[in-house]
C-alpha positions as CSV (number, residue, x, y, z in Angstrom):
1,X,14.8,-10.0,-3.6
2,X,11.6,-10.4,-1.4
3,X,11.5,-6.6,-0.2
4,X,11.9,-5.4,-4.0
5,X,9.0,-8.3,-4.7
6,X,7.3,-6.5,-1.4
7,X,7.2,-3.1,-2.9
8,X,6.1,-4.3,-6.6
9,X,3.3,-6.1,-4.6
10,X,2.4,-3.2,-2.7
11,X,2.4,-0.3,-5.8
12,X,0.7,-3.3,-7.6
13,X,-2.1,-3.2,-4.9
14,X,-2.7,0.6,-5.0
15,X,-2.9,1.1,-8.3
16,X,-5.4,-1.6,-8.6
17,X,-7.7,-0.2,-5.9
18,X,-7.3,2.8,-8.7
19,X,-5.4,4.6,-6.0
20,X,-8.3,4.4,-3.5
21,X,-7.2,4.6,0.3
22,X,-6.8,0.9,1.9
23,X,-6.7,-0.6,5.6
24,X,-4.1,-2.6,6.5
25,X,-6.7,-5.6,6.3
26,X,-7.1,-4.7,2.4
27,X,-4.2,-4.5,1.8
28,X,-2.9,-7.6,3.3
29,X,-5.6,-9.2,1.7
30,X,-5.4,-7.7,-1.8
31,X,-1.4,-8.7,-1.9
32,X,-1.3,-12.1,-0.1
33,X,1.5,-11.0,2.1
34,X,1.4,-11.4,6.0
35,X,1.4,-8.6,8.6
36,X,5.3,-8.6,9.8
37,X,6.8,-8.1,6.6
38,X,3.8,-6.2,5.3
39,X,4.0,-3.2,7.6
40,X,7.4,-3.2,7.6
41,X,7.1,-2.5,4.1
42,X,4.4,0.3,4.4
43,X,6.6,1.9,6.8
44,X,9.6,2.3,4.8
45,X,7.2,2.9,1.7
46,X,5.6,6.0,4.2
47,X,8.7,6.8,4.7
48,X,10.0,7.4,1.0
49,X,6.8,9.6,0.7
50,X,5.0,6.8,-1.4
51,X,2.5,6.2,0.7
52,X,0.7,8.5,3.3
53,X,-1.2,7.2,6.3
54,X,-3.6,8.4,8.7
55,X,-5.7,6.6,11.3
56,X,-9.5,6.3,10.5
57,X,-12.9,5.8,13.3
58,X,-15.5,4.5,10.9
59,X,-17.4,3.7,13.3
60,X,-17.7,3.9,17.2
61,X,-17.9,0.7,17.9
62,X,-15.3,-0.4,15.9
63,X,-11.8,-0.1,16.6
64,X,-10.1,2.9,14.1
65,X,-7.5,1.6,11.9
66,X,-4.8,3.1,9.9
67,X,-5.3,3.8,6.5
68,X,-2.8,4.0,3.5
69,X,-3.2,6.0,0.3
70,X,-0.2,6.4,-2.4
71,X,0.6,9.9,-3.0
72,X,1.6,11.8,-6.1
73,X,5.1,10.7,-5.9
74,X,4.2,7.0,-5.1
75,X,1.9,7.0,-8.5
76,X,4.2,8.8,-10.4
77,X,6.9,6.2,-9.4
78,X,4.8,3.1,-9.8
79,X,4.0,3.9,-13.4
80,X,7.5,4.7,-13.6
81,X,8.9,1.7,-12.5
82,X,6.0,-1.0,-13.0
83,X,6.5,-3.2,-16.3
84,X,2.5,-2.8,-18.5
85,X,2.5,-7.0,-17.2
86,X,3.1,-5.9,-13.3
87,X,1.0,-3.1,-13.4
88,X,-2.2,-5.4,-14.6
């Protein structure tokens, strides 16, 4: 039950950030959930083709980070499978 709680977290997240890319960081931070079962979960979620990633430099002195962004088939899935409650 806590990877199908994961993933409603996760589309949860997305769509709230109105399906603007996210860090890692963000996204940890926006669901609540910690990084081992979190990127486990982005993996498998990349690797459905919900999610796409790429790795970001912002800045040169900051280290570059990956960053996630649900694609067409992740949205069209989370309003799919997302109750109008879950989705809020």
């Amino acid at each position: 039950m806590t990877e199908k709680r994961l993933a409603v977290d996760l589309l949860q997240t997305f769509r709230k950030a109105r399906n603007q890319p996210l860090t890692t960081r963000a996204v940890m931070d926006a669901s609540g959930w910690s990084a081992g079962p979190l990127y486990s979960a982005l993996l498998a979620l990349e690797a459905c083709g919900m999610l796409e990633s790429k790795w970001e430099d912002r800045f040169a002195t900051l280290p570059r980070h990956r960053v996630y962004e649900m694609t067409e088939a992740g949205r069209t899935f989370a309003a799919a499978a997302l109750t109008p409650k879950e989705a809020e």
